[in-house]
ROVO-9961 format. One record per residue (C-alpha): residue number from 1; chain; x, y, z. Coordinates in Angstrom, 3 decimals, always signed. Each point is the difference from the previous one (the first is absolute). Last residue first. Example, Ala and Ser with C-alpha at 12.3 -4.5 7.8 and 13.67 -1.06 7.14 Angstrom:
BEGIN
<r seq="2" mol="A" px="+13.670" py="-1.060" pz="+7.140"/>
<r seq="1" mol="A" px="-1.370" py="-3.440" pz="+0.660"/>
***
This chain:
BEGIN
<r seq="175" mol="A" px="+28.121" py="-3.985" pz="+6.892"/>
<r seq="174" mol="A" px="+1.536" py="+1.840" pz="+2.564"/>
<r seq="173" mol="A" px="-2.794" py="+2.463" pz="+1.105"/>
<r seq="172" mol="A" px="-0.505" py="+3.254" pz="-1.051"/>
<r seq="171" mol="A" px="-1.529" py="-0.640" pz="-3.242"/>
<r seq="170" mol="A" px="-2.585" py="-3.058" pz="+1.745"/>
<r seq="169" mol="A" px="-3.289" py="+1.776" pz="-1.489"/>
<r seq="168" mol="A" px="+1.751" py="+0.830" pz="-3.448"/>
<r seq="167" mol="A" px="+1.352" py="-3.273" pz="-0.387"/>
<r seq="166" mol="A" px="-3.419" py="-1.826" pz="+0.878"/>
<r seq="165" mol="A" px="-1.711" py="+1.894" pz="-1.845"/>
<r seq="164" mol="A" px="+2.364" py="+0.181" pz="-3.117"/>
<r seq="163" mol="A" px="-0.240" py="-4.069" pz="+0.350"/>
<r seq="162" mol="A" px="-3.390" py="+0.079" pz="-0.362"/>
<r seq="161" mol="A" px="-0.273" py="+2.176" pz="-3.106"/>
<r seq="160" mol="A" px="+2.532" py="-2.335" pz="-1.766"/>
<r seq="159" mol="A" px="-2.005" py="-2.837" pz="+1.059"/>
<r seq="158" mol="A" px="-3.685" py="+1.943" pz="-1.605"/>
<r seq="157" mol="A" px="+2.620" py="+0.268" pz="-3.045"/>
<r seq="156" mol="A" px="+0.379" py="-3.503" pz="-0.317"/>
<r seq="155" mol="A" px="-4.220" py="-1.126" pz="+0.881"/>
<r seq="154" mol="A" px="-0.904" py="+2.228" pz="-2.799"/>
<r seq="153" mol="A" px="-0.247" py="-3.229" pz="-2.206"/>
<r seq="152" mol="A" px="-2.211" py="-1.290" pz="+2.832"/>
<r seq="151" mol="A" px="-2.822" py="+2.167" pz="-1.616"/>
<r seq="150" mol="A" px="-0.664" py="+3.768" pz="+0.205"/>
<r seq="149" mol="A" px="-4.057" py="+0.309" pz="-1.095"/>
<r seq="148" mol="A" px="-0.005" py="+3.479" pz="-1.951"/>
<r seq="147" mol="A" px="+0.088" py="+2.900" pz="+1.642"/>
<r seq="146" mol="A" px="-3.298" py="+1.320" pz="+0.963"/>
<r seq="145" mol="A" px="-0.842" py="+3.496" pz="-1.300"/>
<r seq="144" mol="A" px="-0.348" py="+3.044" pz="+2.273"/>
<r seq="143" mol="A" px="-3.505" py="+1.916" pz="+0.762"/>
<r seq="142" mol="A" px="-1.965" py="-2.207" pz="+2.351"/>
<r seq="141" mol="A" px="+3.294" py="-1.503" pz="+1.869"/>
<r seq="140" mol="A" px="+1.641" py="+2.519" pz="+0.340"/>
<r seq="139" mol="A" px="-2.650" py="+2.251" pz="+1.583"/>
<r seq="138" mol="A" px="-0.378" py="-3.122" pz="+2.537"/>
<r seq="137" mol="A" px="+3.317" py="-0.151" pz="+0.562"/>
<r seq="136" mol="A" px="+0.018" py="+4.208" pz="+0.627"/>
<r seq="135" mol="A" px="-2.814" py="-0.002" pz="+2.473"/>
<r seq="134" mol="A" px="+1.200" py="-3.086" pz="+2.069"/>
<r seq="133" mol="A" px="+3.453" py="+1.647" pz="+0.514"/>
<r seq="132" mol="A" px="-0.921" py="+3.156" pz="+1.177"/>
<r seq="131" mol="A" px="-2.637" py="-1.585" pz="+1.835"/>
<r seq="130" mol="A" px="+2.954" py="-1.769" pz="+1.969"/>
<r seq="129" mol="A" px="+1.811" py="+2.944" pz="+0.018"/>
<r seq="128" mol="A" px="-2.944" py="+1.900" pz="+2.008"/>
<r seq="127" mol="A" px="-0.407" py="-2.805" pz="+2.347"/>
<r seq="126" mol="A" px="+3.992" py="+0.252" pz="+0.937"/>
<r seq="125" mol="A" px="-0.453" py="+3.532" pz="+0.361"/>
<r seq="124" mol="A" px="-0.488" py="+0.131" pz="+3.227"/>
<r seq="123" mol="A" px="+2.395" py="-2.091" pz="+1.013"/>
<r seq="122" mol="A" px="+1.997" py="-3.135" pz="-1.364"/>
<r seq="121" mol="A" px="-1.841" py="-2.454" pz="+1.594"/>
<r seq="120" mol="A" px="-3.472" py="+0.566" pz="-0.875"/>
<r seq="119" mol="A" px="+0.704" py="-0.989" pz="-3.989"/>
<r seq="118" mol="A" px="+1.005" py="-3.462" pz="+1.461"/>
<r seq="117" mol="A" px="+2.278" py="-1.574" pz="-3.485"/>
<r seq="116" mol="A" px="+2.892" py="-0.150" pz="+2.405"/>
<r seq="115" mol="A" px="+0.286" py="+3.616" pz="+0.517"/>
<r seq="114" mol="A" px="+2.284" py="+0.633" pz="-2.745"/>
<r seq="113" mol="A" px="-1.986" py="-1.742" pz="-2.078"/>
<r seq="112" mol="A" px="-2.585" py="+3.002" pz="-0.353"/>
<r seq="111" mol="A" px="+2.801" py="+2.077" pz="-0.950"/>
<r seq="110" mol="A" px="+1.788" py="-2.205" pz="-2.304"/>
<r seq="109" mol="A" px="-3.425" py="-0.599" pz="-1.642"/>
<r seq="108" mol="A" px="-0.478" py="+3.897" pz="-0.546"/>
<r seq="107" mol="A" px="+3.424" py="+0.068" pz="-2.042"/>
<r seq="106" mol="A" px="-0.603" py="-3.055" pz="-1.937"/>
<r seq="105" mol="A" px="-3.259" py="+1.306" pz="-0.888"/>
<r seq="104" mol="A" px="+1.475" py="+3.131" pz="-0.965"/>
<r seq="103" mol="A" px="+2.446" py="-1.347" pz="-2.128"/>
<r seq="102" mol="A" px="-2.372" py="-1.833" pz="-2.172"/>
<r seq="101" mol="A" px="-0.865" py="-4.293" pz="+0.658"/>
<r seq="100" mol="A" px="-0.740" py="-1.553" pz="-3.550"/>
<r seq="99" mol="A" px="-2.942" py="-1.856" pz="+0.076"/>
<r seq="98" mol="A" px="-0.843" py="-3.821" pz="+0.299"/>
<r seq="97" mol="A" px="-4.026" py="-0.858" pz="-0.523"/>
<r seq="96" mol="A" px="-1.427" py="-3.078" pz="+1.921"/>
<r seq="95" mol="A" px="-2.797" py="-2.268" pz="-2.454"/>
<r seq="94" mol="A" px="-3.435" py="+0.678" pz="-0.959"/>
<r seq="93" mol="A" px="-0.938" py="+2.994" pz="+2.335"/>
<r seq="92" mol="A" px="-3.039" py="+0.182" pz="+1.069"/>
<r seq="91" mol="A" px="-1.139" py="+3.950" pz="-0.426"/>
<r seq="90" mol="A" px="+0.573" py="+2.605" pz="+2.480"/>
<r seq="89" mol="A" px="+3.661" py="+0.014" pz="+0.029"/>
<r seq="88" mol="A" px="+0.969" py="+0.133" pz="-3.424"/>
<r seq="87" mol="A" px="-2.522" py="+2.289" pz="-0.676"/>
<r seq="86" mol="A" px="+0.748" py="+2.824" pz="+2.952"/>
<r seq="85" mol="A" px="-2.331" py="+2.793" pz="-1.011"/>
<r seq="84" mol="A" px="+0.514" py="+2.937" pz="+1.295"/>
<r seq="83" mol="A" px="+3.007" py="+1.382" pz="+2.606"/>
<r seq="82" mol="A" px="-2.468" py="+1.867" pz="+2.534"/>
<r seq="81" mol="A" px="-3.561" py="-2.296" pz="-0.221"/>
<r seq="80" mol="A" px="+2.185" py="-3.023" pz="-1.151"/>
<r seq="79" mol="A" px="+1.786" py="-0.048" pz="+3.170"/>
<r seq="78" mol="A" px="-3.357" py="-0.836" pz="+2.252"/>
<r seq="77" mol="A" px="-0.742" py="-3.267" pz="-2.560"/>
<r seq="76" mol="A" px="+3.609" py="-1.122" pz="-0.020"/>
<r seq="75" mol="A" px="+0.157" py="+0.169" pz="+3.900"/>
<r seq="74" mol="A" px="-3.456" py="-1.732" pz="-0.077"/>
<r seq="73" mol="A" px="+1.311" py="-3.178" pz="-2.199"/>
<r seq="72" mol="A" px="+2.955" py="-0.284" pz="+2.404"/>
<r seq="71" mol="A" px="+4.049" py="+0.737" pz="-0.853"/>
<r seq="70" mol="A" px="+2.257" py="-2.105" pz="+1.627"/>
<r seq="69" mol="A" px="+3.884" py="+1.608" pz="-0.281"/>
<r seq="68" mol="A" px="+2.540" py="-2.482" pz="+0.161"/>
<r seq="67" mol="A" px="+3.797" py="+1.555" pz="+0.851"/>
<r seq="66" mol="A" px="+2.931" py="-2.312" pz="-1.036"/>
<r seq="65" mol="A" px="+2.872" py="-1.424" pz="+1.117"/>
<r seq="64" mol="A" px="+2.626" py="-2.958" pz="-1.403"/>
<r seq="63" mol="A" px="+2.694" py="-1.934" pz="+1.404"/>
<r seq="62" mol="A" px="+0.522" py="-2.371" pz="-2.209"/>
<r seq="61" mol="A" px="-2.007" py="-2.687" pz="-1.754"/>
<r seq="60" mol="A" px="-2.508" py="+1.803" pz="-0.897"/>
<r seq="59" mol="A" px="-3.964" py="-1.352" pz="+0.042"/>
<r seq="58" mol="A" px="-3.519" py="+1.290" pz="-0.766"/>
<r seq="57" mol="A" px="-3.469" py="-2.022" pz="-0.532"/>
<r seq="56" mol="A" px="-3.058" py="+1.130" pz="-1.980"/>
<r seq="55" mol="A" px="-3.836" py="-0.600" pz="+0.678"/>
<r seq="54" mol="A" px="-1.854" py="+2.525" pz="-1.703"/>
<r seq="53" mol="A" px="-3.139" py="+0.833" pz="+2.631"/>
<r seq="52" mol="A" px="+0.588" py="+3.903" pz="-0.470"/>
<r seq="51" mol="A" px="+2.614" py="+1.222" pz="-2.841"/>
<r seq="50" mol="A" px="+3.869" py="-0.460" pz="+0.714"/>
<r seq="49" mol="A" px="+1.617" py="+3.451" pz="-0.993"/>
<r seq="48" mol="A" px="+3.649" py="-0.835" pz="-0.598"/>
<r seq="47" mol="A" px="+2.686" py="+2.449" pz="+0.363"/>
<r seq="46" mol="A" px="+3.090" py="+0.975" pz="-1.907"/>
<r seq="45" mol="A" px="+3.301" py="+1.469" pz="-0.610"/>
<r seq="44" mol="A" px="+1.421" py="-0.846" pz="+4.118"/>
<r seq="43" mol="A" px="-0.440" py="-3.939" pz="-1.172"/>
<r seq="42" mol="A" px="-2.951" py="-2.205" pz="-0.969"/>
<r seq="41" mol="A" px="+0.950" py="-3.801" pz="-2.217"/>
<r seq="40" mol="A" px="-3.324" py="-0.824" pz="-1.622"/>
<r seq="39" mol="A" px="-0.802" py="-3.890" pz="+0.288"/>
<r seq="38" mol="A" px="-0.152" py="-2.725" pz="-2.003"/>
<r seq="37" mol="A" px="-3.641" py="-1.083" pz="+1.232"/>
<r seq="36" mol="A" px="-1.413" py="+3.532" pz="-1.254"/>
<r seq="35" mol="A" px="-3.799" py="-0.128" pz="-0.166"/>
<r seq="34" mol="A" px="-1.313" py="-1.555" pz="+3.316"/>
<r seq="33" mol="A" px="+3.495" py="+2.013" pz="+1.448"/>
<r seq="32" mol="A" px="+3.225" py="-0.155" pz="+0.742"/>
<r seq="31" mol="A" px="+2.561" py="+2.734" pz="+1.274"/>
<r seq="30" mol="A" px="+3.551" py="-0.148" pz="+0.241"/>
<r seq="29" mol="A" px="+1.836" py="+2.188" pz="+2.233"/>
<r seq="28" mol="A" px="+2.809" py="+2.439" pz="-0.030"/>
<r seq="27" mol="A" px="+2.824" py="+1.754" pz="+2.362"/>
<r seq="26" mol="A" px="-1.386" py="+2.920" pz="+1.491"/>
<r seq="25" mol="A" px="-2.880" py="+2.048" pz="+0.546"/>
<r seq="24" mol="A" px="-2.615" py="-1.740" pz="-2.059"/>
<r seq="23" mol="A" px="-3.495" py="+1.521" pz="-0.649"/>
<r seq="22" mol="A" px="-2.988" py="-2.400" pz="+0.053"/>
<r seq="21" mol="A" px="-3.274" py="+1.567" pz="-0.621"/>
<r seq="20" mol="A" px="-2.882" py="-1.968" pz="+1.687"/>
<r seq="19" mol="A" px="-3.434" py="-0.127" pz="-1.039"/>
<r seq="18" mol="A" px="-2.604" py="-0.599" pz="+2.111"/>
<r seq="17" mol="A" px="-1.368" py="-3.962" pz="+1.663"/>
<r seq="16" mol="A" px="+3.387" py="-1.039" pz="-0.135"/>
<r seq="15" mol="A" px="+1.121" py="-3.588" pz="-1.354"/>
<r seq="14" mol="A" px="+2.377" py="-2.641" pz="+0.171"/>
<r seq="13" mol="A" px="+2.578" py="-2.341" pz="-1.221"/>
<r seq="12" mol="A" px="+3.407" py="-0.690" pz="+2.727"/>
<r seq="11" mol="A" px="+1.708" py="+3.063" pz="+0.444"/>
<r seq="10" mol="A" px="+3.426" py="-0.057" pz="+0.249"/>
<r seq="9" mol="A" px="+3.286" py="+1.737" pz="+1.375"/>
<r seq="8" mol="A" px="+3.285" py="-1.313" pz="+0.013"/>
<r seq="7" mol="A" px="+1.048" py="+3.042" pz="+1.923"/>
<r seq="6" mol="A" px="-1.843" py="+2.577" pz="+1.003"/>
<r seq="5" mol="A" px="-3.656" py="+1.447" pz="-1.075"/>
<r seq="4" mol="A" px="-2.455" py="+2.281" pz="+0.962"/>
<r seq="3" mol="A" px="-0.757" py="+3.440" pz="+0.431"/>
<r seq="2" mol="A" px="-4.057" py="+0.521" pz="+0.253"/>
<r seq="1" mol="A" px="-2.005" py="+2.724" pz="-0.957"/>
***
């Protein structure tokens, strides 16, 4: 797991050799892929699930944080035998899936996050969280449906939800 991010972040066009679930934290971020050149605007409400070797790009414009999580091929193949078949993960994936994010994934990725996105640095149970976390995305993903590809037209409320972040994380302040 990796927390990433900042302001006027972007990733030029690449690819990972596993699959990499990309969970926002706050603000949003547009992600692009082989198959989605318009982009899909990713808040708090969902994740994307970017299969192996896709190449896909991300960028916000303000400040913006997530937590990437880089599953391998054997770390699919080991949770199968205790959570059963994982499909979607398994098989080569024809374009990146976008799911809706449930409170208790929110709530386990505020933990991990808490710690920077390092699952050793918040403890002992920092490595237990992070499997926490892993365990229930990847039930998510097998059993819940996809949403359906958000476009630029979501781009307006994806603002809105920005500018709640920021609010909400400056409340004390004098804004």
């Amino acid at each position: 797991m990796v927390d990433g991010g900042g302001k006027r972040y972007r990733t030029s066009w690449h690819w990972h050799d596993c699959v990499m679930i990309l969970l926002p934290i706050s603000g949003s971020v547009e992600f692009r892929d082989e198959t989605r050149h318009a982009g899909t605007w990713l808040a708090q409400d969902r994740f994307v699930v970017v299969p192996k070797t896709q190449m896909h790009e991300t960028v916000a414009a303000t400040g913006h944080r997530h937590l990437a999580v880089y599953v391998s091929d054997s770390l699919i193949a080991g949770a199968q035998s205790s959570l059963g078949p994982l499909a979607r993960l398994s098989k080569p994936a024809g374009s990146a899936l976008v799911f809706p994010v449930t409170a208790d994934i929110r709530a386990l990725q505020r933990l991990c996050s808490a710690a920077g996105g390092d699952p050793s640095a918040s403890g002992l149970s920092g490595p237990y969280l992070a499997a926490a976390l892993l365990v229930r995305l990847l039930v998510h993903i097998e059993r819940a449906g996809p949403l359906r590809n958000s476009s630029t037209r979501d781009s307006g409320e994806i603002r809105v939800t920005d500018i709640r972040s920021f609010i909400e994380e400056r409340i004390a302040e004098n804004l």
